[in-house]
N, C-alpha and C positions, 0 to 999 in steps of 0.2 A: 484746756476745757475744764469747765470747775465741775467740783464735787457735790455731793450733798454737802461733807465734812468739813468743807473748803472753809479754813478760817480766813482769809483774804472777802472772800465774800461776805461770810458771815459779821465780819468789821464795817463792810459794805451797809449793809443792810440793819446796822446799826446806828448807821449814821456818820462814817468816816467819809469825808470826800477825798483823803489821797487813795484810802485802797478803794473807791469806786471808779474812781480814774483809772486805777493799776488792773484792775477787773475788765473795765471796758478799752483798753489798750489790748488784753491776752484775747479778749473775744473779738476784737474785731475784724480779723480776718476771718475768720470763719462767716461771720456776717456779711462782710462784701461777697464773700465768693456765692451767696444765696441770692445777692443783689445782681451779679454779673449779667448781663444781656438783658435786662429787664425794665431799661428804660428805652420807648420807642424810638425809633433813629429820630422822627419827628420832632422829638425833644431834648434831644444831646445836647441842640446848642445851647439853650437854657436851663437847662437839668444835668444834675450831675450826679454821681455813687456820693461825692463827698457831700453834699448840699443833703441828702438824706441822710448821710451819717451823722452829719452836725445836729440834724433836729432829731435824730435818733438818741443820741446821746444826752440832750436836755429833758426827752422825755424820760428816761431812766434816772437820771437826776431826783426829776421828780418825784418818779412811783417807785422806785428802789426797795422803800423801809415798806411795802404790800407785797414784793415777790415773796413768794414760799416756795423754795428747792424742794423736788420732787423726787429729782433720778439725774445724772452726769449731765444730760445735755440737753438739762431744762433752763439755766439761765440763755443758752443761744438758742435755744426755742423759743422764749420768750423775747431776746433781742431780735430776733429775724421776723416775730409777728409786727413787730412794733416800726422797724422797718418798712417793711412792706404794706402798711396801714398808708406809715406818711407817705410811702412814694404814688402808692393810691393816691392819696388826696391831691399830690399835682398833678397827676394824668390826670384824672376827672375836672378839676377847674381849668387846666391849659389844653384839653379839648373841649370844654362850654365854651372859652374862647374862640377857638378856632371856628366853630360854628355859629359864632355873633353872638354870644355871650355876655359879651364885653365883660367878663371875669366875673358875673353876679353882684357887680358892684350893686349896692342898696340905692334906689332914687326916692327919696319919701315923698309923699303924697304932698300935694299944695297947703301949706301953711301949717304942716309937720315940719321937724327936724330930724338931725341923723340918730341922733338916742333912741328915739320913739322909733323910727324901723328900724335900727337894728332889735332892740328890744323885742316888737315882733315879730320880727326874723327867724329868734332866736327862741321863740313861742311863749312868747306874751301876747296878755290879749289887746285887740283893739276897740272892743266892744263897750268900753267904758262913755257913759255922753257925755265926762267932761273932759276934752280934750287936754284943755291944760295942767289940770293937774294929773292924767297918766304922762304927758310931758315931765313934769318934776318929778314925779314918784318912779319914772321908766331910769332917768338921769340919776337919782340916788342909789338906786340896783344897779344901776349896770355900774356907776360910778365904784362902789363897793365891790363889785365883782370885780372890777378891770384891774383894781391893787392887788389883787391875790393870784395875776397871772405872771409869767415870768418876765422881765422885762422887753423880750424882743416879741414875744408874744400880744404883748400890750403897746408898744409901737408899732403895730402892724393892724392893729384895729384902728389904734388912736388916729393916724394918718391918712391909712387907705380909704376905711370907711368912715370915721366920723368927720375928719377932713377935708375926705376928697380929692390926695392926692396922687398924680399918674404914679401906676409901677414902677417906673423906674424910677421915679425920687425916692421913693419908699424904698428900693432895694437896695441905691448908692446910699441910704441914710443909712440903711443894717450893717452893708455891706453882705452885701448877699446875692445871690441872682434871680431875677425875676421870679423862675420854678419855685424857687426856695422861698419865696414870699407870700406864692399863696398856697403851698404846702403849712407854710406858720399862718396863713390863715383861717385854713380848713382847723388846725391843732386849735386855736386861738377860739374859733365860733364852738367848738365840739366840749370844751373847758368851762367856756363865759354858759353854756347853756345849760351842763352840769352844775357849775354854781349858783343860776339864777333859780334851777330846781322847780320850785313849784310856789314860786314869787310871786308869778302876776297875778295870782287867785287875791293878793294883795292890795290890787290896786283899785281905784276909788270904783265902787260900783252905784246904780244908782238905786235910791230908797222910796 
């Protein structure tokens, strides 16, 4: 369990990827054992402890160098929020499913594309009268946004939603399991939306 003092962390959070590796290897039991029984039987066979720990792990990648150590056993407070976030977000999408859902797959409107609903999906506006160009200007945002996610993060919008294709090609392309697809979905819309920020105030209005 790390320290305030913890210089292994502190290397971490400076930007070392072997001591973040070596950080989240000493944490990670502690972290599953928070995980233990917490996914419904419902979804065992598609869900797994390791399928959250993987995208547990990539989010800490990420936001690392923004923890600030508080007190002993604040970095596995803050792994176990983070956890349990993602394994949230596949329980909520693979019960939408189960109740006809069909996973929130986006269906855009006739003679839209997938850019333009995802964009506002992801709360952009649609209120612009020329269609065409919030088409190109939804496409260069989100196009922008989608290089600054991670890469399995961004083959998982690229294919599922702007695509269109089934779960399961998308999860043999990851290699991943279905659960774990749109757990990096829910991560992937929750990111793309944070970056696109306050973008479509952007987009063409009329005069």
């Amino acid at each position: 369990m790390a320290s305030v003092k913890d210089d292994l962390l502190m290397q971490a959070i400076d930007g070392d990827a072997e001591a973040l590796a070596a950080v989240l290897r000493r944490e990670a039991p502690a972290v599953r054992q928070q995980l233990a029984g917490q996914i419904p039987a419902r979804w065992q066979s598609v869900l797994s402890v390791d399928d959250v720990m993987q995208e547990t792990y990539v989010d800490a990648f990420l936001d690392i160098a923004r923890f600030e150590p508080q007190q002993e056993s604040s970095l596995t407070a803050w792994l176990v929020c983070i956890a349990k976030r993602n394994l949230l977000d596949a329980i909520r999408m693979l019960d939408t499913e189960k109740r006809g859902g069909n996973w929130h797959r986006l269906d855009p409107p006739a003679g839209d594309d997938s850019f333009l609903a995802l964009f506002e999906h992801l709360g952009g506006s649609g209120s612009t009268p020329s269609r065409t160009a919030a088409r190109a200007e939804a496409r260069s945002m989100l196009g922008h946004a989608l290089a600054q996610l991670p890469p399995a993060y961004r083959q998982v919008v690229e294919t599922y939603d702007l695509e269109g294709r089934p779960v399961e090609e998308v999860a043999q392309k990851l290699k991943r399991t279905p659960g774990a697809v749109y757990m990096l979905r829910a991560r992937a819309h929750r990111r793309l939306a944070e970056l696109l920020g306050t973008a479509s105030q952007f987009l063409t209005k009329s005069t």
